[in-house]
N, C-alpha and C positions, 0 to 999 in steps of 0.2 A: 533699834528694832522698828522696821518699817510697820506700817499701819497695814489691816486688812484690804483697805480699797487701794492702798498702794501695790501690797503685791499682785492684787488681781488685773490692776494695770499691769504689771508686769509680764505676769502669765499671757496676758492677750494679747500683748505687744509682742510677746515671744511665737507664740501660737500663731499671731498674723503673719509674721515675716517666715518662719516655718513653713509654716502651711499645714497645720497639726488642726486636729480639732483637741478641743480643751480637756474631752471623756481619753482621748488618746496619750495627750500629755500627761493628764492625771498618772493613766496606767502604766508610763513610761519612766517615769518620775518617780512616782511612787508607789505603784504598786495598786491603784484606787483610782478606778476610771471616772468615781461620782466624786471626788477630790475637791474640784473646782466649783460643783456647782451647788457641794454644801457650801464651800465659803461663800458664795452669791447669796446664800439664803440665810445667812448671817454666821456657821458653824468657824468654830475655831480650829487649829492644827494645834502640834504641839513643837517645840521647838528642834528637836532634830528630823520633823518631818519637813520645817521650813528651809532646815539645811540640806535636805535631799532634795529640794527642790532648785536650792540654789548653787548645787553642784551641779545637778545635771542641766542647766541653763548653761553654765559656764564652762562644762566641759564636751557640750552642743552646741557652739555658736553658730550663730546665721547670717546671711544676709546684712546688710541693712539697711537694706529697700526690699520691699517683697515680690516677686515675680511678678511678672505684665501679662502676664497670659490666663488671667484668672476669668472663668468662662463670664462672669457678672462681672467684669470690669471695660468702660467703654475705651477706645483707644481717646488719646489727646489729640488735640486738634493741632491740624496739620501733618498727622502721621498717614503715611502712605500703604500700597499694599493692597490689593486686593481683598475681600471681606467675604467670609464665608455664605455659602446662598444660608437664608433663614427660612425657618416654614410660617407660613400665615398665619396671625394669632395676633392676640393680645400679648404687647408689650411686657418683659420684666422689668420694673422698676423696684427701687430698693426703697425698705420703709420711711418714711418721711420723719427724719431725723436721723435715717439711720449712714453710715460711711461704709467704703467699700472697703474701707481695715477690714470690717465684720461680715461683709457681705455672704461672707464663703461657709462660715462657721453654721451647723445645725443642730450644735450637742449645747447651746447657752439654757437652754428651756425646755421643758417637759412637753409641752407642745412642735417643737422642732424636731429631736430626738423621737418622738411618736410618728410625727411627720415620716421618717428619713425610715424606721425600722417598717410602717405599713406598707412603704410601697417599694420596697426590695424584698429580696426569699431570703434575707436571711433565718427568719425564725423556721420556714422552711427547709434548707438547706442541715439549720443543725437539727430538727428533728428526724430528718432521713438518717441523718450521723448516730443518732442516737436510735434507732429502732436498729442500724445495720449490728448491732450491740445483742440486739434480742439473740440473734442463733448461735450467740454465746454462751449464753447465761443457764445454769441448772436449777431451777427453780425448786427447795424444799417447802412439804407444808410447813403452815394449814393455807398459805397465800405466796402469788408474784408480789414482790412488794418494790415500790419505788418510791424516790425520795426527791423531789425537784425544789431547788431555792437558789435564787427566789423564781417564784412563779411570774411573773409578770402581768401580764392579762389572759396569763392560759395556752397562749396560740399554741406553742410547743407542746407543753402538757398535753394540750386537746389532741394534739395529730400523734402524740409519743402513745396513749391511751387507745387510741385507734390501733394502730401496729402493733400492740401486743393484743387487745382483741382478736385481731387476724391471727397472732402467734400462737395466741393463751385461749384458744375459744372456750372452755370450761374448766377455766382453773379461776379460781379467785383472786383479786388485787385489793391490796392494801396499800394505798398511795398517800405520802404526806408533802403539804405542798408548804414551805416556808413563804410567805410575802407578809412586808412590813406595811403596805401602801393602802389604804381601804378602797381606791379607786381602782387598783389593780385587783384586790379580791373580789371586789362584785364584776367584774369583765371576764376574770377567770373564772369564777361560779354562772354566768352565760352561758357557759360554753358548755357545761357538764348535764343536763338534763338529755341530750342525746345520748351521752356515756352510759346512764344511768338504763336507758331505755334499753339499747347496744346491748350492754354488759352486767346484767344483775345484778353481780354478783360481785360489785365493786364497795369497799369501803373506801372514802375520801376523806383524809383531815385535813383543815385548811388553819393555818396557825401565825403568831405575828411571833414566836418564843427565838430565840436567838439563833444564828449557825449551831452554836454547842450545844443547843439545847431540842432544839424542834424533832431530831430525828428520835429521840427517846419520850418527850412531849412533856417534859420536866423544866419548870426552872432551877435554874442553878444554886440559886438564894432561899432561906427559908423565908422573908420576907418578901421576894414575889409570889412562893408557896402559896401563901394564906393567900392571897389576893387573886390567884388562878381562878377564870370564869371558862365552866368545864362545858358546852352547851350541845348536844344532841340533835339533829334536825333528822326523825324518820319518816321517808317517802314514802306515805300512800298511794293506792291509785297503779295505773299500768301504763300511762301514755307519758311520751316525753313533756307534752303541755301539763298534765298533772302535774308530774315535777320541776316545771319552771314555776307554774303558780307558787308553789312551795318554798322554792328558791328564794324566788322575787319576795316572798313575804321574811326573809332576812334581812331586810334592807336595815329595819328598825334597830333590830339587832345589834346588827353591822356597825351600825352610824351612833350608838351610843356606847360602844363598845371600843372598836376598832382604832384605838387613838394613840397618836405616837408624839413624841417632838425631841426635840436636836439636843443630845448629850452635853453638860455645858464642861465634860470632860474632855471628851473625843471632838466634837460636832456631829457625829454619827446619829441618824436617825435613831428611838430607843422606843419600845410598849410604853404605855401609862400603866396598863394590866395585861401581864400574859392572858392570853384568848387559846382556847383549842377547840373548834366548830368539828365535829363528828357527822356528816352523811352518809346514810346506808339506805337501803328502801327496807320497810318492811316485811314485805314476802320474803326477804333473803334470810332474817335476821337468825334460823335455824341453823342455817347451813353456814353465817359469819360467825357464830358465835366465838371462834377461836379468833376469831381476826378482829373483831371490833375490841379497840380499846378502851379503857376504863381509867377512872382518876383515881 
């Protein structure tokens, strides 16, 4: 049974000559685009997920040498050829220690990955996909309701929220938003005080409770039962600045609360304590009454 740091040599050695990034071969492999970079953060597999992995290695072979045409890789000296015009700028050079094996890869770290998704439309692009959904949908009362997991830092949420405003100008939303991450819930709670201002008539839960669990707001177990912290935040006030003040005084909350660590089952991120954060505004609370949920 090879070792953790071995397979993960593996995977990169595989992923280099590929040309794969690592979130790609996770999801190729096995079905689990973050695969790779819980094993990075120490999370364990379990054994027929290591044999999925070392099927679809071997029934994908590569290379083996990796393409020369990689746009960070310099040509070898005395190679000929003509060389593309560049634009004026500061130099790319690769991090100091780092090899051009790696050069190419942006899914190793949470900062790369963040990198790569801000400055491309993807989260763009799927929210268009997703609002083009709205002139579908029959909405029964007492609310639109929607369900996003995970949330991320909101981006989509925030622009999906928008588009049914435009859709739903006076219907009510009940929106539950799944995210495991506390850094991603307070970026995605940034974004919501213009919603709130927008859309009155919005209730938001924001939750860390499982896929099978989050959409009903239940844990699964009697024993995370007991432990469920049930927490309310109502918006006073009428301007979107009132309700970020508001927001922002979550943090506390948040950051004593909001706590996860790596299943020594799965490796899968897991709650310490199911959380289920309720925002409504105030003045609404008449007209939410059927929509705000209760523990």
């Amino acid at each position: 049974m090879m070792s953790s740091q071995e397979l993960l040599d593996t995977i990169s050695d595989y992923c280099r000559r590929a040309r794969l990034a690592e979130s790609t071969f996770g999801r190729l492999a096995a079905n689990d685009g973050k695969l790779v970079g819980r094993l990075r953060d120490g999370g364990r597999i379990k054994l027929r997920t290591l044999e999925r992995l070392q099927t679809y290695m071997s029934s994908h072979p590569t290379p083996a040498q990796p393409p020369e045409h990689s746009v960070l890789r310099r040509p070898r000296n005395g190679a000929t050829g003509a060389m593309p015009a560049r634009i004026a700028g500061p130099e790319l050079r690769p991090a100091q220690g780092a090899t051009d094996d790696r050069s190419f890869r942006f899914f190793d770290n949470r900062q790369k990955y963040l990198l790569f998704v801000h400055t491309c439309s993807e989260k763009q692009v799927v929210a268009e996909r997703v609002a083009m959904e709205l002139a579908h949908i029959h909405p029964r009362p007492p609310a639109v309701r929607m369900f996003d997991a995970g949330v991320g830092d909101g981006s989509v949420l925030s622009r999906v929220m928008r588009a049914m405003h435009n859709r739903f100008p006076t219907m009510p939303f009940y929106i539950v938003g799944k995210e495991i991450s506390l850094e991603d819930v307070r970026l995605a709670l940034e974004k919501m005080p213009d919603r709130f201002y927008e859309h009155p008539a919005t209730v938001l839960v924001m939750t860390n409770l499982n896929y099978a669990e989050a959409p009903w707001l239940a844990p699964g177990s009697i024993a995370a039962a007991t432990t469920l912290v049930w927490h309310e935040c109502v918006l006073t006030g009428a301007t979107s600045h009132e309700f970020e003040e508001q927001i922002t005084d979550l943090a506390g909350f948040l950051g004593e609360n909001w706590r996860a660590h790596l299943s020594p089952r799965t490796g899968n991120p897991v709650y310490e304590r199911p959380i289920v954060l309720v925002i409504y505004r105030a003045d609404q609370r008449f007209l939410l009454d059927r929509v705000i949920p209760r523990p």
